[in-house]
C-alpha positions, 0 to 999 in steps of 0.5 A: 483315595477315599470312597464313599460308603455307597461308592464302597458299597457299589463296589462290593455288589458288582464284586459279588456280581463277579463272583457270581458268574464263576459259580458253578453246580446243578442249582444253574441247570438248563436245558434247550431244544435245537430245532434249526433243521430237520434235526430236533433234539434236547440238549442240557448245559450239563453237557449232554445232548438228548436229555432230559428225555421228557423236555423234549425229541432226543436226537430226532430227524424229521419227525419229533417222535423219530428219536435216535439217541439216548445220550451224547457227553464230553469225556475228558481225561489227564494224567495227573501226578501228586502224592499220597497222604504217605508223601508218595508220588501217585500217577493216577489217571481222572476222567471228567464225565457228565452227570448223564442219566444212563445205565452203567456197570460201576453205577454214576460218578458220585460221592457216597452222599449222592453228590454227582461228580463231574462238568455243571453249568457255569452261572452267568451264560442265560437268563436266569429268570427263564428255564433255557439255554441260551440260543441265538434264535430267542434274545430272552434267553440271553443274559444282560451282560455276557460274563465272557471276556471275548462277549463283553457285551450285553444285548447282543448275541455271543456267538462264534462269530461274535454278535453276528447272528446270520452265519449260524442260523441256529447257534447255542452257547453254554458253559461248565467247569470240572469245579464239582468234580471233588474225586481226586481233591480230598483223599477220602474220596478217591482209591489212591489217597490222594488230595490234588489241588490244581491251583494250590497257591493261586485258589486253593479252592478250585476242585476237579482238575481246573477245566472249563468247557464252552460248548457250542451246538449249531444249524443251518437250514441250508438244503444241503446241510439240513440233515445234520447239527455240529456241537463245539467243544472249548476245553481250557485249563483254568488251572496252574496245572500242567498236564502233558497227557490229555485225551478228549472223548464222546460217549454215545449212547445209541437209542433208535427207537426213542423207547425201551422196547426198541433199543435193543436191536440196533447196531454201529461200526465206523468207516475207517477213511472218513473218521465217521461212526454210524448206528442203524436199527437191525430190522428197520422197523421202529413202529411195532414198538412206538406207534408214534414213529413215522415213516421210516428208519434212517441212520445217525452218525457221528463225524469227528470232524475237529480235534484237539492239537498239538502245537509243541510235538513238532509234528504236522499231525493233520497233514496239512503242511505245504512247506518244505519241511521233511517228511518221516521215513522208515529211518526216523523209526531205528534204534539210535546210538549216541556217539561223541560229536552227535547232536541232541535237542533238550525241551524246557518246562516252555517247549522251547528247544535247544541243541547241545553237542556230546563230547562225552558221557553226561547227564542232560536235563530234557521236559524236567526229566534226567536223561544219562547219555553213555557215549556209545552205549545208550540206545534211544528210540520213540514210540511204535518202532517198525518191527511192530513192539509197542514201547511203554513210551509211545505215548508219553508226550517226552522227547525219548529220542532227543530230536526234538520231536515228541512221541512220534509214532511209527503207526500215526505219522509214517504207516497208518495201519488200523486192525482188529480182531475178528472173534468169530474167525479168531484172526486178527484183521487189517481194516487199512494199510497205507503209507502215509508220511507226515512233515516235521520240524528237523531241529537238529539242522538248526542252531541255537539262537543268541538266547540258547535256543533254537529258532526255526521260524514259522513253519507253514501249518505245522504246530500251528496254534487257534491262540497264537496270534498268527494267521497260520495259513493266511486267510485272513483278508483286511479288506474283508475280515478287518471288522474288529474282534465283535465279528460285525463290520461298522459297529466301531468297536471300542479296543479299536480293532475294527479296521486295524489292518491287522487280524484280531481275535474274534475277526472272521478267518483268524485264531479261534474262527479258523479250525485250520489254525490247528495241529489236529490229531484226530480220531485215535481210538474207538470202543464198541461195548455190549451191553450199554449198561457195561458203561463204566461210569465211575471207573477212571482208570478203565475210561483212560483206558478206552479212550487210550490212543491205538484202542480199536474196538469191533463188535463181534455183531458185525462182519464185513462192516455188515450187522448179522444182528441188532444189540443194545450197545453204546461207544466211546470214541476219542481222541490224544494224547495231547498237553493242556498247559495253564491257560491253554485252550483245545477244541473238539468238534463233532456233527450228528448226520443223518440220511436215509441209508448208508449212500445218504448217510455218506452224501451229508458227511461230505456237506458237513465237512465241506462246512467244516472245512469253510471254517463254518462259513456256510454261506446263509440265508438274508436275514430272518423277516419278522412275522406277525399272524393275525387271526380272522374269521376263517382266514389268517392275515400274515405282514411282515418287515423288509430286513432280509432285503437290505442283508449282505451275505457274509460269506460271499460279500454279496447283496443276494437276497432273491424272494419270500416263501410262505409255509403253511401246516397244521404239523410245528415241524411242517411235516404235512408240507415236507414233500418234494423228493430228489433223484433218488426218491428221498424227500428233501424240500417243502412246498410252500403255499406262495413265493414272492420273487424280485422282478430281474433276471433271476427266475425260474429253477436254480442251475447249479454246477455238475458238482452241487447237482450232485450233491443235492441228488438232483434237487432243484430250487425254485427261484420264483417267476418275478412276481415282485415282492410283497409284505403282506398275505391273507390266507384264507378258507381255514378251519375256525378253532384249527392251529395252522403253523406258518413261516416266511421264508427269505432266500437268496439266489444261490450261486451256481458254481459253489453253492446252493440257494440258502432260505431261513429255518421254520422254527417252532417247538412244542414243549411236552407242556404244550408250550410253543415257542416260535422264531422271528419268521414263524407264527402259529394262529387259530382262526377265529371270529371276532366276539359279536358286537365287535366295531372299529370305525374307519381312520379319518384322514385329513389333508393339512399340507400344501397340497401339491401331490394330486394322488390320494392316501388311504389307511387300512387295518390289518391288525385291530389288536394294535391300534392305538387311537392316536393321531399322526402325522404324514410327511413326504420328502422329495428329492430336493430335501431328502438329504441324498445324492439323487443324480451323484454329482456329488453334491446333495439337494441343492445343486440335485437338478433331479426333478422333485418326486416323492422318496420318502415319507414319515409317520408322526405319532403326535400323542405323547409316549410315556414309558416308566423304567426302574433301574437298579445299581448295576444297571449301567448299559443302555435301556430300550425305551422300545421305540426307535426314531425318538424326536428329540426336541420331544424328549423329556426324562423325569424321576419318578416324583416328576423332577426333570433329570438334567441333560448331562446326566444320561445320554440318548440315541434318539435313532435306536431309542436307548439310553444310558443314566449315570451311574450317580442317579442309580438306583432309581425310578424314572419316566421317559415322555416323547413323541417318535416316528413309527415310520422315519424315511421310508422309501416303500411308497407303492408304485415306487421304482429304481431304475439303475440303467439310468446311470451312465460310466461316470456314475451321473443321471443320464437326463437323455433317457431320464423320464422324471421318476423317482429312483428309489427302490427297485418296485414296491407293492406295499407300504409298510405297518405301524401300529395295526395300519398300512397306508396305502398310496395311490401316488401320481409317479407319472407326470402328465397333463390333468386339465386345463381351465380358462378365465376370460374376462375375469370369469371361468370359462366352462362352455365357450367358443375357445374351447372348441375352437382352440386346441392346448396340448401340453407335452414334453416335445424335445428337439435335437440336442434339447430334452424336454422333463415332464416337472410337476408344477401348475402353471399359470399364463396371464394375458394382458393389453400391453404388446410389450408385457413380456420378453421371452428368452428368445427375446421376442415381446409378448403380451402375456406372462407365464408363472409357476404357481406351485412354487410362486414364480415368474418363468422364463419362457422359449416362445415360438410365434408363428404369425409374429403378433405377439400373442398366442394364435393358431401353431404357437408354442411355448416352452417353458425353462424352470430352474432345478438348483443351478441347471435350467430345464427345459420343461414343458412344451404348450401348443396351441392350435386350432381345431380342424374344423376352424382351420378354414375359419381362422377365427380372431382370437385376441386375449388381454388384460383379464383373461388367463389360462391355467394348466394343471398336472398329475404331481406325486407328494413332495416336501409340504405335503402333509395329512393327518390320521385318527384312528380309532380304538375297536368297540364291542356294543351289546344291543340286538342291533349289533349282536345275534344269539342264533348266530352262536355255533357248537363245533363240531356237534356232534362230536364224534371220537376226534376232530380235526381242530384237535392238536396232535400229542407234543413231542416227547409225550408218547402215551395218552389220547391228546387233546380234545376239544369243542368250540364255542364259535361267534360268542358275545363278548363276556359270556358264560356257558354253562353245561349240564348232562342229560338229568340237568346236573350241573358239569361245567361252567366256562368263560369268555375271558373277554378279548373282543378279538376272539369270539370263540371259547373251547371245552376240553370234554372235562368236568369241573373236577377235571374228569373226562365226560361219557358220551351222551347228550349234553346241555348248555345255557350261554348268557352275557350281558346281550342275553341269553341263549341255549342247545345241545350237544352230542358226544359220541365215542 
């Protein structure tokens, strides 16, 4: 094949691109800050949670300054065999650490040129152009193309779950390799002088021992599970290195206190039974040292809840097997001789066993090892044996005793049995004793099968593996979990995973998704060190030794599990051993929890592991609405989307979504509204400042269970009092020139027997820079009034249609930033062209005998949209052109010298609005020019409602309690935003009689004998077996001389015919003559028979009568030829209703017509030490005043004030930067030259171009 020059060139740049993202070292250094709960910390894709230290909280709860850790790193060690530079085989153990900032008793992990060794980022996994770890929550933090081969995707989220972004409310995804771990790779740099390579031949490149880690942090926001964060570690052996003992562990470095002088009295000690460790602070008390603590000290811990498995020991090592396997017994632990006619079982290099009979002495070849068996003579035995000695082989991951199994153990699988040694009593202790036996695979009452060796099929849950494609404990249900190896149902995913039938990696409940698809070992090994700094940073061999299985490590500070005092001490935990063979992933999870005290402390182990248990599958809030916050004048005016009402929960397969919170607080965490307590006097919930609920059965507090009132300690949760929901909120009486932090909230309505209701996380930070970043459902605001002069004018609206719709529109503007000045048009669709099955026969529109009302409009922006991109070689995925509902007939894509680029070469998704160019047009620069619709299809029309009840068991409208209304949503009170505006509709629902109006004799009759002396009434009488509909339509009955003008549809002539005139048809007509003279008189009815698609109705019922006063009478009415009556309804808009907007740029006019200098106000003044309009210190930062702040409130567009002391010497000059939207301009008591101002007497001279104006200001200190 032969490539072009710029074909080759291509290549090559998307090779380097490739390339690239393998890349690893401190140059790709990130670091993020989880907030998704009352947990707050920094956290680095270096691997270590808490640090950088000055970026942000370190392990804080509930309070950004309440920091409780120093340092959270992965550990990771293997035994490693390789020869010398002698040619001697070396055992030698390597311990990866992180490159953590911490003291240590050997100093860090580096080389003699200060090169750290250990895990760096992998490139690839963020946006390089941003300083942040990717998070789920923040899309710019997301790389354009996920360089993992689970994520090939960009655009999207690459969570645990896949794209799914709504199970985890808060999920972050780094990755980092050993790659910089150069210690044991070049013989000069290690004590054993040895050069290992991982891969010699395959890269010979590859430093380290060929490890990558991926690394997972998550929150929920979910009460219950509030007080706690999960980190995720993915450990795969990238290399062709076997290494068959590997342990994996954490360092804590405990820091109660956040501050120096206030870590040295802290304490830990771990409860046996729950694998948990925990930290306290000795005397409770963290303020004398940190005056920015608040509150109280509570308790970390830390819960080991998923561990690296063994899938080839045989051993169900997490005693979740329910098969009939056997289970360890004392007599698996005696000391075995080996006698002629016994079977043994040997291992190859795959795990793979085989049964071989002895007949006589011989040699077997067992793991790659030599194995002499003497008939009769040779003892075999494994690990712990009951007599309490510890072999050298307990854990040397060989089959010692040739039954297949490897390194069972006395003390893990029969009898477990944790000690330690009480050094003030000098006694060795027991902290727990308990038989406990665990199921094995008998390989011995097998036989070998045609290839040689031995096949015992799927054991139930023992050597279960997370990479095996099985679904172990089958829990995976396609009519649940088929939604393709994305994790998103209905996104037809293109390796035809979705909707298979069979389970596929990525699918929820299978392989990766599911940690009970692992033989967990679980924690086996826990040292306490005193003094912190005796960390043995960059001694491997003391690491290996700490982390050894069986190393349990008590600090002499505790007795009885109680502290008798505080201590600056750190740990280690961990967990093995275990083989990682080439290509071989394990996974190590923990959770930080958090609680008042001990009793808390346990309450939230129990939700973490319930969590855990679920497969991470709490159930979550509906999706997060997106916030706009638009200030005012002393007010804030928040709108927000529907997206959290259209949300399925994932967990419970259930549309659940149940109201709207809304938070307001002048704290970024919501502290000042953190205030609702449960049983127990702990603090748990927010008050928000309204809650919008459904109208429907569901109100008031949620009941839950016995199980989950005990559990949240008597919480409730106010479900609302079916208010109806809303968009939108004005909140006001603020303070202008004051930050206030708002969230909406969605929640759902819980369920009573397994869960509590979830609502969505308030998530703001702010960086030690001051820096805030928010969510899609928080915003910040600084109320302000507009700059003087500032006018927009109201938006025109003219009605263009048909005008068949008797309500009214209006236009409102709630947010003046947006508004274009373009013109659009309206439209309405009814229910016979809106393309759905109204009345669910089957049949959509035509044959709908629905009457026609109003169930969607559109919104046309009928100005062209021009939006210019440049795309470069490797831009192959779709670009947003960031507007949705594209008109296609309006689309035009030029290049950048105005040429229209031909169809065939790009292709659109006019819905979604991106687009894709072929690859042949890159590089280039191009212009798309279209029209679109802000609003497409949308049903929330005020007044709107759905009544379901009007559905009968055969899923058909039942037209007996059908009353003509729309059926579309279940109650709307607003419409929706678009471009800084709202319509508003006064829409005429109801069908009814307007008026009625007479032309005799050709002229129109205002004031005539007929009107008082003959009675219409237009209803919807029905009679038995017959239902009469209310139809929006204007009639017309047109009389005439002729008696035979007419036959009704009871065949009786008549001498008038009856038209519908909105449509522009003759009627059929039911016509009751009492009187039999063929016109209308006194108790005359009609009934009308209009044709809905293929069903005639029976619409409205007309009578005439005379008034009471002229029954007597009996006036002679004769109508004929020129006279006509004509009858008119309330109709709602329909299809052929349209209006037209014009809106209007905002203007700032400078005369003194519009503009006031009096008006001009200093606030505060005077000012004196501090003012509430001043932001706290940010967190992270724990020494200085904070801001300081004075404003300059109703200030004219473009002004400039100048400040001068008391002598009149110049200080200061300030500018309104121009945005006629915020009329304020603030000083932060500093001088040009960034010098604080003494107090005193200030002067100050605003001009602008609507003149001038001066005062004073006082500072007092």
């Amino acid at each position: 094949m032969i490539l072009t020059k710029m074909k080759k060139n291509i290549l090559l740049l998307l090779f380097c691109v490739v390339l690239m993202q393998s890349e690893s070292g401190d140059i790709y250094r990130r670091y993020g800050i989880h907030n998704g709960n009352l947990v707050k910390t920094v956290y680095s894709n270096w691997g270590v949670v808490g640090q950088p230290g000055d970026k942000g909280p370190r392990g804080a709860w509930i309070n950004d300054n309440n920091g409780y850790i120093g340092d959270v790193s992965l550990l990771v060690g293997a035994e490693v065999e390789a020869l010398d530079q002698q040619g001697n085989n070396i055992t030698f153990h390597s311990v990866v650490t992180c490159p953590v900032d911490r003291p240590s008793s050997t100093g860090p992990e580096q080389s003699n040129a200060g090169l750290r060794w250990g895990f760096e980022p992998v490139s690839g996994y963020l946006n390089p152009s941003q300083l942040y770890v990717a998070t789920s929550t923040n899309s710019n933090t997301w790389p354009n193309i996920w360089p993992d081969e689970k994520c090939n995707w960009g655009g999207d989220w690459c969570g645990y779950f896949g794209k799914d972004t709504q199970y985890i409310q808060q999920e972050s995804f780094y990755v980092m390799n050993d790659n910089n771990d150069h210690e044991f790779n070049y013989s000069d740099k290690n004590q054993w002088g040895v050069a290992f390579k991982p891969s010699p031949i395959s890269n010979p490149s590859m430093n380290g021992l060929g490890l990558e880690v991926k690394v997972r942090g998550m929150q929920w926001q979910q009460i219950l599970a509030q007080d706690c964060i999960f980190f995720l570690y993915e450990i795969k052996n990238i290399s062709d290195t076997e290494y068959k003992k590997v342990v994996l562990g954490e360092l804590v470095g405990t820091y109660i206190g956040n501050v120096e002088t206030e870590a040295d009295d802290d304490w830990s000690f771990f409860d046996v039974n729950s694998d948990l460790t925990y930290t306290g602070d000795f005397d409770n008390n963290c303020s004398n040292n940190n005056p920015n603590w608040v509150g109280d000290v509570g308790m970390v811990g830390y819960a080991f809840l998923e561990s690296p498995g063994n899938p080839y020991d045989g051993i169900d090592n997490d005693g979740d097997s329910e098969s009939n396997a056997p289970l360890f017994g004392e007599q698996n632990f005696i000391d075995k001789i080996i006698n002629i006619g016994d079977n043994v079982i040997i291992i190859d290099e795959n795990y793979n066993r085989s049964k071989v009979q002895i007949n006589q002495d011989t040699t077997l070849i067992s793991q790659g090892r030599e194995i002499v068996v003497i008939v009769g003579e040779s003892i075999f035995n494994e690990g712990n044996e009951i007599d309490g000695s510890i072999n050298d082989n307990a854990f040397n991951g060989l089959d010692d005793d040739l039954d297949g199994l490897i390194d069972e153990n006395y003390y893990l699988h029969y009898r477990q049995v944790r000690k330690f040694y009480n050094e003030s009593t000098g006694i060795e202790e027991t902290l727990f004793d308990l038989i406990n036996p665990k199921a094995y695979i008998d390989y011995l009452s097998y036989e070998n099968n045609i290839d040689g060796f031995i096949d015992v099929g799927l054991f139930d849950l023992i050597d279960e593996r997370r990479d095996d494609g099985i679904d172990n404990d089958n829990d995976w249900n396609s009519s649940v979990h088929d939604v393709g190896s994305d994790g998103i149902a209905n996104t037809f995913d293109l390796d035809g995973s979705e909707g298979n039938g069979i389970p596929d990696a990525g699918e929820p409940n299978f392989d990766q998704t599911d940690p009970d698809e692992s033989d967990q070992i679980g924690l086996t090994s826990f040292d306490y060190f005193v003094p912190s700094g005796s960390y043995p940073a960059s001694d491997d061999e003391e690491l290996w030794n700490k982390l050894s299985p069986g190393f349990f490590d008590v600090p002499e500070s505790i007795n009885n599990g109680e502290p008798t005092s505080g201590e600056d001490g750190d740990f280690i935990f961990g967990s093995g051993y275990f083989p990682l063979l080439p290509g071989q992933t394990e996974r190590f999870s923990i959770a930080l929890i958090y609680g008042e005290n001990k009793f808390d402390l346990d309450r939230n182990k129990d939700v973490v592991q319930e969590i855990y248990d679920n497969d991470y599958q709490f159930p979550p809030p509906p999706s997060k609405p997106n916030l706009t916050i638009v200030p005012g004048d002393s007010k804030a005016y928040l709108y927000w989307d529907r997206i959290a009402e259209t949300t399925m929960d994932p967990v419970l397969l259930d549309y659940d979504f149940q109201g709207y919170k809304i938070y307001r607080a002048t704290d970024p965490d919501f502290n000042d509204v953190r205030n609702i307590t449960n049983a127990y006097g702990i603090v748990e919930s927010y008050s928000p400042i309204a809650q919008f609920d459904l109208i429907d059965d569901i109100d008031s507090l949620f009941y839950p269970s016995y199980e989950i009132f005990q559990q949240s300690g008597g919480l409730s949760f106010n479900l609302g009092n079916n208010s109806g929901l809303v968009h939108s909120y004005i909140d006001s009486n603020l303070i202008n020139g004051r930050t206030y932090y708002y969230a909406v909230t969605a929640y759902d309505e819980g369920d009573p027997q397994h869960t509590f209701p979830s609502e969505n996380t308030k998530y703001i930070t702010v960086l030690p820079t001051g820096e805030i970043i928010t969510d899609n459902n928080t915003g910040y605001v600084t109320p302000t009034s507009f700059v003087q002069g500032f006018e927009v004018d109201d938006i025109d609206i003219e009605n263009i249609g048909l005008d068949i719709g008797t309500g009214m529109i209006n236009c409102n503007v709630v947010n003046n930033e947006d508004i274009s000045g373009h013109e659009y048009l309206v439209e309405f669709w009814d229910s016979s062209n809106d393309l759905v099955d109204n009345n669910l026969d089957g049949v959509i529109d035509a044959g709908d005998e629905i009457i026609p009302i109003t169930s969607f409009y559109n919104i046309e922006n009928l100005n062209d949209i021009v939006v210019e991109f440049e795309l470069m070689v490797y831009d192959t995925t779709y670009y947003n052109l960031r507007k949705n509902n594209i008109i296609d007939e309006s689309f035009e894509l030029k290049y950048s010298n105005n040429e229209i680029v031909p169809e065939n070469l790009y292709e659109i998704n006019f819905s979604s609005g991106e687009i894709k160019i072929n690859i042949s047009e890159l590089p280039n620069s191009f212009q798309a020019v279209f029209n679109y619709y802000p609003i497409y299809k949308s049903p929330y029309i005020n007044g709107a409602s759905w009544d379901g009840t009007l559905i009968n068991d055969d899923n058909e409208l039942d037209y007996d309690d059908y009353d003509g209304n729309s059926l579309w949503i279940e109650e709307v009170l607003d419409g929706e935003v678009f471009d800084g505006m709202r319509l508003e509709f006064d829409n005429d629902w109801d069908i009814e009689l307007d008026s009625i109006k007479w032309i005799i004799d050709g002229v129109e009759i205002m004031d005539n004998d007929i009107l008082s002396i003959l009675d219409v009434s237009v209803d919807t009488l029905s009679y038995p077996g017959l239902k009469s509909f209310a139809s929006p339509n204007n009639y017309m009955i047109v009389f005439d001389d002729d008696l035979n003008f007419e036959q009704s549809s009871n065949r009786l002539t008549t001498r008038f015919k009856v038209y519908d005139i909105t449509n522009n048809y003759e009627l059929d007509f039911y016509f009751q003559d009492e009187n039999s003279d063929n016109q209308i008189t006194n108790e005359d009815r009609l009934g009308l028979i209009e044709k809905y698609g293929d069903v005639d109705l029976y619409t409205w019922n007309i009578g005439f009568s005379y008034f009471p006063s002229q029954q007597m009478i009996e006036p002679d009415l004769e109508f004929g030829s020129g006279d006509t009556l004509y009858i008119y309804t309330k109709k709602p808009f329909r299809n052929g209703d349209e209006f037209i907007l014009k809106s209007y740029i905002p203007e700032v006019h400078y005369s003194p017509d519009y503009v006031d200098l009096s008006n001009v106000r200093v606030v505060p003044n005077p000012y004196i030490a501090a003012t509430s309009i001043e932001s706290s210190l940010p967190p992270g930062i724990s020494s200085g005043r904070g801001e300081r702040k004075i404003e300059f409130q109703n200030v004219p567009n473009d002004a400039i004030i100048k400040i001068f002391n008391i002598r009149g010497q110049h200080i200061k000059t300030l500018k309104h930067d121009g945005n006629i939207f915020n009329g304020s301009v603030s000083w932060n008591l500093k001088t040009d030259e960034n010098m604080d101002i003494a107090y005193g007497v200030y002067l100050y001279v605003l001009e602008s171009p609507s003149g001038s104006t001066k005062g004073k200001i006082a500072i007092i200190k």
